[in-house]
N, C-alpha and C positions, 0 to 999 in steps of 0.2 A: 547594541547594534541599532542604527536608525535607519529610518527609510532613508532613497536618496530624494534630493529635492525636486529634479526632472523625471517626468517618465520616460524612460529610455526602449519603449516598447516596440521605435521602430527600426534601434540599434539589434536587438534580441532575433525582431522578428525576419531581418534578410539573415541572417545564420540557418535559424529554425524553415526556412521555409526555399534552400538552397535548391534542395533533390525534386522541388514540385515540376520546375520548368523541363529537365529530364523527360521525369515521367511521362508528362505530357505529350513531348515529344518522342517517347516509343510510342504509346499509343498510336499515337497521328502514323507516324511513319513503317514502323517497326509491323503493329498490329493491326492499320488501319481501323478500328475499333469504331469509331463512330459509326462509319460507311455501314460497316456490319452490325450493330446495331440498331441503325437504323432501317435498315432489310429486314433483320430482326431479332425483336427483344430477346432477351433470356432475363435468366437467374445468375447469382453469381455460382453456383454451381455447374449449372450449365454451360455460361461461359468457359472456366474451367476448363470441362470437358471439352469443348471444342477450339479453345486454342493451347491445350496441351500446358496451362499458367497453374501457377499455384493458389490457395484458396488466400491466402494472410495477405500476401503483398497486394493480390488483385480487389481483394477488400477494400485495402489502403486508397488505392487505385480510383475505383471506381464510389468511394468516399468523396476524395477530390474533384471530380467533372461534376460528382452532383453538386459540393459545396459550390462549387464554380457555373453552376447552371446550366452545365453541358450537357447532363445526364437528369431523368429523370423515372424516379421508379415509380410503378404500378402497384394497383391492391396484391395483385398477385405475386408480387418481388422481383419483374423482369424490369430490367431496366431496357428505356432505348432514348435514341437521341432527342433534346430536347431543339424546340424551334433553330434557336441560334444556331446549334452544332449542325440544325441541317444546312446552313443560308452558309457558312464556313468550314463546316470540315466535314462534310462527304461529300463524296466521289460525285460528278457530276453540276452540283452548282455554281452557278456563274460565279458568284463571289468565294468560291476554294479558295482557302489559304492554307491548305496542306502542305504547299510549295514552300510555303514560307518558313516552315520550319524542317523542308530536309538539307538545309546546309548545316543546321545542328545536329544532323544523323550521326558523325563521328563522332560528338564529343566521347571522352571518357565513361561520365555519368549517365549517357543513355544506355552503353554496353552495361552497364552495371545494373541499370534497371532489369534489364531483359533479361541479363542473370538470374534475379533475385526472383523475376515473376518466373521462370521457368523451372530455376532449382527450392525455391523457397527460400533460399541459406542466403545469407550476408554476404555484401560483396565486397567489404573496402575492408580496411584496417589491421591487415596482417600479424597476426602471434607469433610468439617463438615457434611453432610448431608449422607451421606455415597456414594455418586456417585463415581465411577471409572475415573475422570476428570481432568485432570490440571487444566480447567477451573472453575470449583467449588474450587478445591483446592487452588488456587490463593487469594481466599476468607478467607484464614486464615491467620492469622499473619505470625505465622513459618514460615508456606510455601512460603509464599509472599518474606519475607523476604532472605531465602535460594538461591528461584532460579532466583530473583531479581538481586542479588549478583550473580549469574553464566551468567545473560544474560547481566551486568555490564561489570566483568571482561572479555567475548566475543567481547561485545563492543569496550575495549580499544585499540584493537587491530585493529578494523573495520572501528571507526568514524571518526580517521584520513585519511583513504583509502578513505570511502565517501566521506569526504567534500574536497578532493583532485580533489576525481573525478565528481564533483558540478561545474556546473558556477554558483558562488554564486555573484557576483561583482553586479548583477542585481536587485537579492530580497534584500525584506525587513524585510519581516516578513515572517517566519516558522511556520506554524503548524504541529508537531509530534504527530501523532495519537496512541495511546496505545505505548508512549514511552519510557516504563519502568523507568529506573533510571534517564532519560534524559540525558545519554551519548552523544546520537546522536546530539541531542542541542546541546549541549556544544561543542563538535567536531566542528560541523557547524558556530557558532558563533566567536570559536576563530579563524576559518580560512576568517573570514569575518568579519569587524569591526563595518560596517553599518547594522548590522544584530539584529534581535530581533526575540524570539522564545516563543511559548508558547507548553507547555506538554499540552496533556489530557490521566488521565489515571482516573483508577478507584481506592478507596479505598480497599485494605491498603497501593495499592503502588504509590498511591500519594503524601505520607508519604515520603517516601523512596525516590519517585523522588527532592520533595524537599530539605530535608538532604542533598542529595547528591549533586545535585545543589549549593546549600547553601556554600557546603566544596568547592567545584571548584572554589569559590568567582566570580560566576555567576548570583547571585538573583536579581541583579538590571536589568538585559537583558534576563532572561528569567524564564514566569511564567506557573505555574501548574494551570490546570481547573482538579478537579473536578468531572468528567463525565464517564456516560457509554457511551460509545460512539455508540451504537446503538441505546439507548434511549433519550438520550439527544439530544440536539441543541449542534453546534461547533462554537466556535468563528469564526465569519467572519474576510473580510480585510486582510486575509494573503494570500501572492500571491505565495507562496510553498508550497505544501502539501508533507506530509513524512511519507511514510510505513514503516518502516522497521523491517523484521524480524515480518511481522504482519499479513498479505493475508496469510501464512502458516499455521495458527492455526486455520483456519473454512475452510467450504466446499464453495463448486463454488457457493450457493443462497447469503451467509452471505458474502461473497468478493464481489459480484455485487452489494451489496447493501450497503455496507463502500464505494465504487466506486461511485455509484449515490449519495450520503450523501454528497461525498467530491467534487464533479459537482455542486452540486447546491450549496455549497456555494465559491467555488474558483470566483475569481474577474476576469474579461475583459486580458486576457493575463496571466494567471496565470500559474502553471506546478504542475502535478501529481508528485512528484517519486517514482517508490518501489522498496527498495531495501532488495533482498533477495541471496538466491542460487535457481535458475532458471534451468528447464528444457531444452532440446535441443526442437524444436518445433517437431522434430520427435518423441520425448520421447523414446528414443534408446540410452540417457546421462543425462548430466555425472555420472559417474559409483559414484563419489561421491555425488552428487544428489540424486542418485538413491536411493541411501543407506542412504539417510538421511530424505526421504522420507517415509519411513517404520517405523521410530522411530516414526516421528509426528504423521503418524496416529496411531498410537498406543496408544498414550499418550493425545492426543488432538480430536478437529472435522474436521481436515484440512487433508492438505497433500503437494507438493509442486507445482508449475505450470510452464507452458509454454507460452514465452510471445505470443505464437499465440493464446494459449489459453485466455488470458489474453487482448490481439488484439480484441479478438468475442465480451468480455464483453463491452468495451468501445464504439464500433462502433455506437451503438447507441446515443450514447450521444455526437454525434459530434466528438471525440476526436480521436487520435492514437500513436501510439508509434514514438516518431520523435527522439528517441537516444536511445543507449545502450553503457554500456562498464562495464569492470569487476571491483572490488575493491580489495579486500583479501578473504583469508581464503574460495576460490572459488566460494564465492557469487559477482553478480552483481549490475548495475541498472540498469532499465528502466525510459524515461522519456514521460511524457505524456501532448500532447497539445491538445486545440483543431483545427479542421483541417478546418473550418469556419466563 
């Protein structure tokens, strides 16, 4: 698997950064948000409370105006508007362009915003069962199948970048936690000869993983379990553990708890990694982060993080972050030991 020749990063990043302009415009419209923040500050708690929004997505939310210099927080945690947002989007000044964005007030994806920040739940992608969920939806063939296929083709781009930036000379064995198609494997292995991997993913795209596996003529070095991976047991004896592109799609209980899952079973010297597109730990970046941020929660129970964030969970279990560095397409890694 080789890098591609081009960086295609601003192919990636109108995908990834769809649901920002939305967003936006519920605030503007929907919430007035700036106008009242700039009247005055809060907390995101606070806010919360007084527009009746959920705490995850308004996170995401008020992530974005900062990355974007809208927003600007205090020692104290309230945010309120920053210069620009007052000369353009509150109430009263000459230069309002609030206007400008309420003929985008019907679109689709601004009801969907408003959903997501009200009920907290997912608003696109409907399951067999009729849930608003990628994750339900994941559960159908088609679907599995479709967006299988788009987090493949992301991959091909990625998993050379990761296993670049891997000291892999070391491990032995891989485990890939909800690996999709098992790109990342396969990346990893062929950039490392002594390597051996195992997928866990769940049905249907277990299916898929192995197929795809299978065409890479990888199937004697690397196997598919199986599993949910919150309910099941993980195969032991692998001294790498591999997120990637996976902590994004649940909230900060369900990431703590893939986190302790993957502690109790890593071996005596073993390594966490996850690799994703990470937060600035200020959360005031990257503006593409920012904006890619608002798409997941929308779509999923997640949203994205910061390794300080990311730092809080682990501390208890011994462990910490002892590397960082970027790979492509603006996502990083983080690498996790324990510190014991």
């Amino acid at each position: 698997m080789q890098a591609p020749r081009h960086d295609p990063s601003a192919i990636y990043r109108y995908r990834d950064s769809i649901a920002a302009a939305d967003s936006l415009c519920a605030a503007i419209i929907d919430l007035d948000l700036f106008t009242l923040l700039d009247r005055e500050p809060m907390t995101l708690s606070a806010l919360c409370g007084r527009l009746g929004i959920h705490p995850r997505p308004t996170d995401v939310m008020l992530t974005l105006f900062t990355a974007n210099q809208f927003l600007a927080r205090d020692a104290e945690g309230r945010f309120q508007a920053t210069p620009m947002a007052r000369e353009f989007l509150v109430a009263g000044s000459p230069f309002d362009a609030r206007a400008y964005y309420r003929s985008m007030a019907e679109r689709p994806g601004v009801a969907d915003w408003i959903r997501v920040l009200r009920t907290g739940k997912p608003a696109n992608w409907p399951g067999e069962e009729g849930e608003a969920d990628w994750h339900a939806a994941m559960r159908t063939e088609a679907f599995a199948e479709s967006f299988t296929a788009a987090m493949d083709c992301r991959g091909r781009v990625l998993a050379a970048a990761l296993a670049a930036a891997l000291d892999l000379r070391q491990a032995s064995r891989l485990l890939d936690i909800g690996g999709g198609s098992g790109v990342y494997s396969i990346g990893c292995i062929e950039a490392a000869p002594q390597l051996r991997a195992t997928v866990i993913e769940a049905a249907p795209v277990d299916a898929i993983a192995r197929r795809t596996i299978a065409a890479a003529g990888c199937a004697d070095r690397i196997a598919v379990v199986t599993a949910d991976m919150f309910a099941d047991p993980w195969p032991e004896a692998h001294d790498l553990h591999l997120f990637s592109n996976v902590l994004h799609d649940w909230d900060e209980p369900q990431c703590r708890e893939l986190l302790a899952k993957s502690v109790g079973c890593l071996p005596p010297g073993g390594r966490i990694v996850i690799h994703d597109m990470l937060l600035d730990d200020d959360k005031a970046g990257p503006l593409w982060a920012a904006e890619y941020s608002v798409l997941l929660a929308g779509v999923t129970q997640g949203r994205l993080y910061a390794a300080r964030e990311i730092a809080g969970w682990i501390g208890d279990h011994g462990l910490a972050i002892t590397r960082s560095c970027p790979t492509a397409l603006g996502r990083g890694l983080i690498e996790i030991r324990r510190t014991g």
